[in-house]
C-alpha positions as CSV (number, residue, x, y, z in Angstrom):
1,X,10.5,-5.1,-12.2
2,X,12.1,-2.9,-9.7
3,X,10.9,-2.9,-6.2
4,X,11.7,-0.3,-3.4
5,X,10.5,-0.6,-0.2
6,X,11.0,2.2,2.2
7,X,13.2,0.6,4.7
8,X,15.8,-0.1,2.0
9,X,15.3,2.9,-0.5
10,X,12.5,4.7,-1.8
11,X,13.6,6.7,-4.6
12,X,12.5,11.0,-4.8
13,X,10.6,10.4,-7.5
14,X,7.9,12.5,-9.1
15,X,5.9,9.2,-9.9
16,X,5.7,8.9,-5.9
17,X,4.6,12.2,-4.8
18,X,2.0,11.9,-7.6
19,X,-0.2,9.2,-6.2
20,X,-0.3,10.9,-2.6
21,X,-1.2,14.5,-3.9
22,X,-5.5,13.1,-4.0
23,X,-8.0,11.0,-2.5
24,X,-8.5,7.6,-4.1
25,X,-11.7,5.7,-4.5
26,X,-11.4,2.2,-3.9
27,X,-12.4,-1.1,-5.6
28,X,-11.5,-4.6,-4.1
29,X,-10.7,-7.1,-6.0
30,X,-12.1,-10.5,-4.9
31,X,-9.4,-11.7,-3.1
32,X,-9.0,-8.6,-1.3
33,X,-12.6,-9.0,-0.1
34,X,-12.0,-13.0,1.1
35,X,-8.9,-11.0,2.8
36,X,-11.3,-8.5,5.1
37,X,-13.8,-11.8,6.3
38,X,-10.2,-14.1,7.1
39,X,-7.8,-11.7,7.9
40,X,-5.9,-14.0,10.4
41,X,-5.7,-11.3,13.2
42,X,-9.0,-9.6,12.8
43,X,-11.6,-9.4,11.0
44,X,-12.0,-6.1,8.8
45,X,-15.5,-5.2,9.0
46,X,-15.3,-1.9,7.2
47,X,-12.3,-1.2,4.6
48,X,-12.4,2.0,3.8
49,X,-13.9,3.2,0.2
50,X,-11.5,5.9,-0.7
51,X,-7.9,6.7,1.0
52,X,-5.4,9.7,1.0
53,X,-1.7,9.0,2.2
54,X,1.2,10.3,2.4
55,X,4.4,9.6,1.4
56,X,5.8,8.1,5.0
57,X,2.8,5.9,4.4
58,X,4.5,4.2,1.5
59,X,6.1,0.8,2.7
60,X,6.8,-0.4,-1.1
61,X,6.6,0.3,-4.7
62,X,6.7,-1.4,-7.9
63,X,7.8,1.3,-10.6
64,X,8.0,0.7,-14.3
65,X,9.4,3.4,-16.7
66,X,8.4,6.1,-14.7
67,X,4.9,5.0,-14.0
68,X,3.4,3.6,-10.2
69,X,2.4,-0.1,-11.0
70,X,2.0,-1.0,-7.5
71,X,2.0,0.6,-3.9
72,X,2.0,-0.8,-0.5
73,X,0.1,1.8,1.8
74,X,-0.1,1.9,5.7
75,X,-2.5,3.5,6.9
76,X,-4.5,3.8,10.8
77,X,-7.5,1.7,10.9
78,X,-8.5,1.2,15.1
79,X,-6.5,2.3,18.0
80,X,-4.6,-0.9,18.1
81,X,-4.6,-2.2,14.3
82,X,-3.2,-0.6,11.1
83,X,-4.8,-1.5,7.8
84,X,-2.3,-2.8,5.1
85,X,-3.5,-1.8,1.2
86,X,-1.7,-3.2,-1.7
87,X,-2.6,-0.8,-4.4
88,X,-2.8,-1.6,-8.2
89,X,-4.5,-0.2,-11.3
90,X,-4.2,3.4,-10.6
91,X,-6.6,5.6,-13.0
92,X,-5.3,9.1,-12.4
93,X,-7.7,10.6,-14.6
94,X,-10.8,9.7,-12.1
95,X,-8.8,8.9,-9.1
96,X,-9.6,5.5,-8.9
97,X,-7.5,2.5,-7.5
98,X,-7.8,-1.0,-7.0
99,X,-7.4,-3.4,-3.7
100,X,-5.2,-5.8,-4.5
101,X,-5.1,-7.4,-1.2
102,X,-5.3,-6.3,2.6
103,X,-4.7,-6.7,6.1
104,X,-4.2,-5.8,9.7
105,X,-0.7,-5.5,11.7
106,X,-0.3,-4.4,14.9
107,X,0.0,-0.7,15.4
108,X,3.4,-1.3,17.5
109,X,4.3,-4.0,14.8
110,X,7.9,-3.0,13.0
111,X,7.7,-6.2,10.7
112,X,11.3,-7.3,11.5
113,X,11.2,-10.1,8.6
114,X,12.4,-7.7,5.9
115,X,13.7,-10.0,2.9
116,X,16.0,-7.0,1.8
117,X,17.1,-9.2,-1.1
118,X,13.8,-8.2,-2.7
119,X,14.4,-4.6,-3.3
120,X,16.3,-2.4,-4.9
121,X,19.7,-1.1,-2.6
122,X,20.3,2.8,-2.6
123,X,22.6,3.7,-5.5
């Protein structure tokens, strides 16, 4: 399945602006919850319930015929920690989205491991 991250190539696509034009309410799944007690760098006592990013938030997404399967959001959580969301299950009807998984970074943290083999290259 094509993946883009935004390093690499994010394509201007109208399935990409859709997802960042609302506020989504957020369900974990259970690994996502395990994820906010163990988190390895901090513990997140309180993921948020809903989110609304923007595009430059966008670190990676999984795109199927058109359609946003999976997004990787970065968003602020402390003064010194960012919260990672991987986003699944997207019901744009009700604006609801689900918590794959999650975790903390560094705020100053430019996550030089990049495995660019992964993603799609710009055309």
């Amino acid at each position: 399945m094509p993946l883009y991250h935004r390093d690499i190539y994010l394509p201007e696509s109208p399935a990409l602006s859709a997802p960042t034009e609302r506020t989504w309410w957020l369900t974990y799944t259970r690994h996502a919850k395990m994820e906010c007690i163990g988190d390895y760098q901090a513990s997140i006592i309180h993921p948020p319930r809903s989110v609304h990013f923007s595009r430059s938030q966008i670190i990676e997404a999984e795109i199927v015929r058109g359609e946003v399967i999976k997004l990787v959001v970065r968003i602020g959580y402390t003064g010194t920690r960012d919260l990672v969301l991987v986003l699944c299950g997207f019901e744009p009807g009700v604006s609801f989205a689900n918590v794959k998984s999650i975790w903390t970074n560094a705020v100053g943290d430019k996550h030089k491991t990049l495995r660019k083999e992964l993603y799609e290259p710009h055309p």
